[in-house]
TISE-238886 format. One record per residue (C-alpha): residue in three letters; x, y, z. Coordinates in steps of 0.02 Angstrom, whole numbers, plus 50000, padded with zeros to 5 digits. Layout:
<rs>
ALAXYZ ...
</rs>
This chain:
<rs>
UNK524075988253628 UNK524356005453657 UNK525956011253733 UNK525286013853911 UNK524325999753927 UNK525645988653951 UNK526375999354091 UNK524515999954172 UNK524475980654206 UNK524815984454397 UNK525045966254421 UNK526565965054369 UNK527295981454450 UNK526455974454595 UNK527425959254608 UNK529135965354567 UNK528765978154726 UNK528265965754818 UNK529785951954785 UNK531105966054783 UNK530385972554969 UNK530085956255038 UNK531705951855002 UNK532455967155074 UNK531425964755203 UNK532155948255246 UNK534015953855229 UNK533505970555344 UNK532575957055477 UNK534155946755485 UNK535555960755493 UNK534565970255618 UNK534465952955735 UNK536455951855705 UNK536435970955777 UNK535325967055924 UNK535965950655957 UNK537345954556079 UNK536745969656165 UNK535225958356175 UNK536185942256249 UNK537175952156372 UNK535635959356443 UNK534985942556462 UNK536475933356489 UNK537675947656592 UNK537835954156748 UNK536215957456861 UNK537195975656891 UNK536035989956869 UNK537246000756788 UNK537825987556668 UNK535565985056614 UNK535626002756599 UNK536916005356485 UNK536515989456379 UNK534705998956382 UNK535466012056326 UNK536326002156192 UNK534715996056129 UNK533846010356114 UNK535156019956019 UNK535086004855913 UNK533496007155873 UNK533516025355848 UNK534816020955703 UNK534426006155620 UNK532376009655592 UNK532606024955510 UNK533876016455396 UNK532546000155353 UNK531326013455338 UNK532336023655185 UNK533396005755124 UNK531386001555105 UNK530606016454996 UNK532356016254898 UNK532036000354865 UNK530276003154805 UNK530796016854713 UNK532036008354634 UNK530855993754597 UNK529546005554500 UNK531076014554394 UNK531565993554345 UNK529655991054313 UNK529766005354199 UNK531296001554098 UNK530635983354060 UNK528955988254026 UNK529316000853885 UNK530335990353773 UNK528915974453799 UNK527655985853753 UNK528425990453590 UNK528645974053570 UNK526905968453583 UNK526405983453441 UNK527845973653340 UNK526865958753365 UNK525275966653336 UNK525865973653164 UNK526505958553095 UNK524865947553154 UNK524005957753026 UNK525165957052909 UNK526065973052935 UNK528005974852960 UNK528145986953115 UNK529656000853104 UNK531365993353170 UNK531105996653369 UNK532016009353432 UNK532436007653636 UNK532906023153741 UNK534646021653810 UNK534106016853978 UNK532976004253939 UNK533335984253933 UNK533205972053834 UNK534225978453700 UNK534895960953639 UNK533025955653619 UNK532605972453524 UNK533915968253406 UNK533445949453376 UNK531695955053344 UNK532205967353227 UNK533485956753141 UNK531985943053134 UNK530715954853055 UNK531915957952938 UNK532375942552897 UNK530375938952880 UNK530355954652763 UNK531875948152634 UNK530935931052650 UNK529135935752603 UNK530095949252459 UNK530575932952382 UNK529195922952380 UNK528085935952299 UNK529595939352180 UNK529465918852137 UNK527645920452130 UNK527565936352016 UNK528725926351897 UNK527625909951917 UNK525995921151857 UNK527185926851698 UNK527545911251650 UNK525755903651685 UNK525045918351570 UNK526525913851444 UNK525965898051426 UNK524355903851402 UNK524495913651278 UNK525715902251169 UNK524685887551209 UNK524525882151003 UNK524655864250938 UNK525985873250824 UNK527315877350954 UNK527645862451049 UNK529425865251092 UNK528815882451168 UNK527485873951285 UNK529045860651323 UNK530125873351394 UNK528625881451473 UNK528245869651584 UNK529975865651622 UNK530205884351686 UNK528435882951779 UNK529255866451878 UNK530735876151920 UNK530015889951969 UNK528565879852082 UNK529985870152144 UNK530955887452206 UNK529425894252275 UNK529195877452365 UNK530935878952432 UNK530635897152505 UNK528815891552589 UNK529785874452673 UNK530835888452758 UNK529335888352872 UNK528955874152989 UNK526925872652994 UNK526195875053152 UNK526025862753276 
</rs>
C-alpha cells in the first residue's frame, strides 16, 4: 500500500468530519437555545409594551448577528481541525500497513519512524519492538537449523559399522538439537 493510499480512503476522513461536526453541531444547537431562551421567553411571556417587544427584538437580532458568525467559524475550525487529526492518524497506519506488507512476504520492514506530530507513538514502538523480537526469533531458529544440517551431514559422513560410539553421540546431539529447534517453533501458537 503506497503511502497515499491510505490517506485517499475518503471514508474514513469522511466520517471523522462528519462525527466531530455533528457533534459540534449539537453543543452549538443547544448553547445557542440557552442564548435565545430568555430574550425569547420574555417576548412571549413579558409585557404586551411596545417598547419592551422592541427592545427584546432588538435583543434577538443582535443575538443573532453574534452568535451565527461564531457557529459558522467554531464549524470550519472544527473541520479543519478534523482533517489535520485525519492526517496525523493516517500517516503512522499507513506505515504500518507497509510494515505489515513487508513481513507477509517475508521481509522485515525498517524500524518505523513517526514525525513528531503524529500519533500513535506507543503502537509504533510495540510494532517495532515486535518485529524485532520476530527478527532475534527467526535468527535462532535458522541458527538451530544450520547446526541440525551439520550434524545430519556429520552423521552422514561417519555413518561406518566401525564407529559406533560416534553415530551414538550423533544422534544424541541431533535429539537435542531437534528438541531446541522444537522449543523455538512452540514459541508460536498455530493459527486458529
Amino acid at each position: 500500500m503506497k503511502r497515499n493510499q491510505f490517506s485517499r480512503d475518503s471514508s474514513f476522513a469522511v466520517h471523522l468530519v462528519l462525527a466531530t461536526l455533528s457533534a459540534s453541531l449539537i453543543f452549538m444547537i443547544i448553547a445557542a437555545a440557552i442564548t435565545f431562551a430568555p430574550a425569547v421567553l420574555q417576548l412571549e411571556f413579558g409585557s404586551d409594551s411596545l417598547d419592551q417587544i422592541t427592545a427584546l427584538t432588538q435583543r434577538i437580532l443582535e443575538i443573532h448577528a453574534v452568535v451565527w458568525p461564531v457557529v459558522m467559524v467554531c464549524l470550519i475550525t472544527v473541520t479543519i481541525t478534523s482533517l489535520f487529526l485525519f492526517n496525523r492518524m493516517t500517516e503512522p497506519l499507513g506505515r504500518f500497513v507497509k510494515a505489515f506488507e513487508n513481513i507477509r512476504q517475508g521481509k522485515f520492514p525498517d524500524p518505523i519512524q513517526l514525525r513528531a506530530r503524529d500519533y500513535l507513538k506507543r503502537e509504533a514502538k510495540a510494532l517495532n519492538e515486535m518485529t524485532i523480537g520476530l527478527g532475534l526469533l527467526i535468527g535462532e531458529v535458522k541458527r538451530r537449523q544450520i547446526d541440525l544440517s551439520n550434524t545430519i551431514e556429520e552423521i552422514a559422513g561417519t555413518f561406518s559399522p566401525d564407529h559406533p560410539e560416534q553415530i551414538a553421540e550423533l544422534v544424541n546431539s541431533l535429539g537435542e538439537q531437534e528438541k531446541s529447534l522444537r522449543e523455538s517453533i512452540d514459541r508460536f501458537s498455530d493459527p486458529a
